[in-house]
C-alpha positions as CSV (number, residue, x, y, z in Angstrom):
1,X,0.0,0.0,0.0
2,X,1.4,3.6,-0.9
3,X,0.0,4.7,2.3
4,X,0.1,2.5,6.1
5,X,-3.5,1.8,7.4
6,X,-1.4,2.6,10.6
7,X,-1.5,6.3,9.1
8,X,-5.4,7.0,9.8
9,X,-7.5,5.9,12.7
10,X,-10.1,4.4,9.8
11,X,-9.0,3.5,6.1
12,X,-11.2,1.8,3.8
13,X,-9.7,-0.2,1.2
14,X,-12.1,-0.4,-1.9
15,X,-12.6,-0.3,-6.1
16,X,-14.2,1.2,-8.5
17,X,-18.2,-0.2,-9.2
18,X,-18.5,-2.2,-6.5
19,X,-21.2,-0.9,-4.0
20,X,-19.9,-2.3,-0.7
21,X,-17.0,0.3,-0.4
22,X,-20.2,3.2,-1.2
23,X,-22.2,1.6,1.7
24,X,-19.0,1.8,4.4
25,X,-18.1,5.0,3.6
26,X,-21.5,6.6,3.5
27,X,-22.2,4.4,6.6
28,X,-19.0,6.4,8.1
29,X,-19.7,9.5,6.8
30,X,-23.4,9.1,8.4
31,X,-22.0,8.7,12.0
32,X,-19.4,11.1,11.4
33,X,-16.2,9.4,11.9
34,X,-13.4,10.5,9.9
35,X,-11.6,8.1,7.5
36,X,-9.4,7.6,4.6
37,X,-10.2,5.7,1.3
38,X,-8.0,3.8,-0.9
39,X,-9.9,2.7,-4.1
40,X,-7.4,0.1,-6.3
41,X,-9.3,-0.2,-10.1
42,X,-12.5,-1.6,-11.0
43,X,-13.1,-5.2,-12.2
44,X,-11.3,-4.4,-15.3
45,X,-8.6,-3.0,-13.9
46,X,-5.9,-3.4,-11.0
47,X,-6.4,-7.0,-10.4
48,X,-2.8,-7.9,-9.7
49,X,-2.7,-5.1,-6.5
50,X,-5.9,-6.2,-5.0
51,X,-5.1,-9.9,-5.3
52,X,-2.1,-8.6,-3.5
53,X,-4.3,-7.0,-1.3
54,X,-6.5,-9.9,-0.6
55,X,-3.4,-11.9,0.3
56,X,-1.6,-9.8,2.5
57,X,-4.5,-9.2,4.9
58,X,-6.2,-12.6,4.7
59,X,-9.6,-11.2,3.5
60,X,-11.1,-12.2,0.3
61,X,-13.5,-9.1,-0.5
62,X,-13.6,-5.6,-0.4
63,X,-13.8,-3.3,1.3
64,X,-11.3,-3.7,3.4
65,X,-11.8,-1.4,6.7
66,X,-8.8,-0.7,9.0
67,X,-9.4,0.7,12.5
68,X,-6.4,1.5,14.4
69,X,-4.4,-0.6,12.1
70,X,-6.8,-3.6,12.6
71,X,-8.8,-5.5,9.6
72,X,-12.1,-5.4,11.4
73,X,-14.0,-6.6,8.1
74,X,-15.9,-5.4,5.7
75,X,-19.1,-3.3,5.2
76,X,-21.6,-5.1,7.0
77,X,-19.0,-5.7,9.8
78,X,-18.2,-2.1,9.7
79,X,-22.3,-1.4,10.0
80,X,-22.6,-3.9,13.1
81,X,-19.5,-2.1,14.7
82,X,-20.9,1.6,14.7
83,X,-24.6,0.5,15.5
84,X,-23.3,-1.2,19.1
85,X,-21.0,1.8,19.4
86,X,-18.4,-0.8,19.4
87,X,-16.3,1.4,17.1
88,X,-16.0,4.3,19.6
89,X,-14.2,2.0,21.7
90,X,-11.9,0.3,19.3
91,X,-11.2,4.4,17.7
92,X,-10.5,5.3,21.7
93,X,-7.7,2.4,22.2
94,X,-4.1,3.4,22.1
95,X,-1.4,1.0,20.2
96,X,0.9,-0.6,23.0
């Protein structure tokens, strides 16, 4: 990655014309957190870095959302994690 997902409290890994990267950003934008996007191609384009991608973190789809450094899933696990207010907790940790 150009950038660390160490860099931002919340990155969000996504591509081009595929709606689930829309749905976690909007769902982020919605409970006003902050966060940084990394968008790699569409389906006709950038394969070889998101196969990368996919390999490097372990998670076959995107997005891919970081908080704190942490894969902590995709959309819908990013939607469960700010409607139990989990994700204020997990934004409020320090790295050790």
């Amino acid at each position: 990655l150009p950038i660390s997902v160490e860099q931002h409290d919340v990155v969000v890994v996504g591509m081009a014309m595929n709606p689930h990267p829309y749905r976690a950003r909007r769902a982020l934008a919605k409970a006003g957190i902050a966060f940084h996007a990394l968008n790699y191609g569409s389906y006709l384009s950038m394969w070889k870095p998101r196969l990368a991608l996919k390999l490097w973190a372990g998670f076959p789809t995107f997005p891919m959302v970081f908080v704190k450094g942490m894969l902590v899933g995709g959309a819908s696990d990013l939607i469960k994690l700010i409607d139990s207010g989990e994700i204020h907790r997990l934004l409020s940790q320090t790295k050790a």
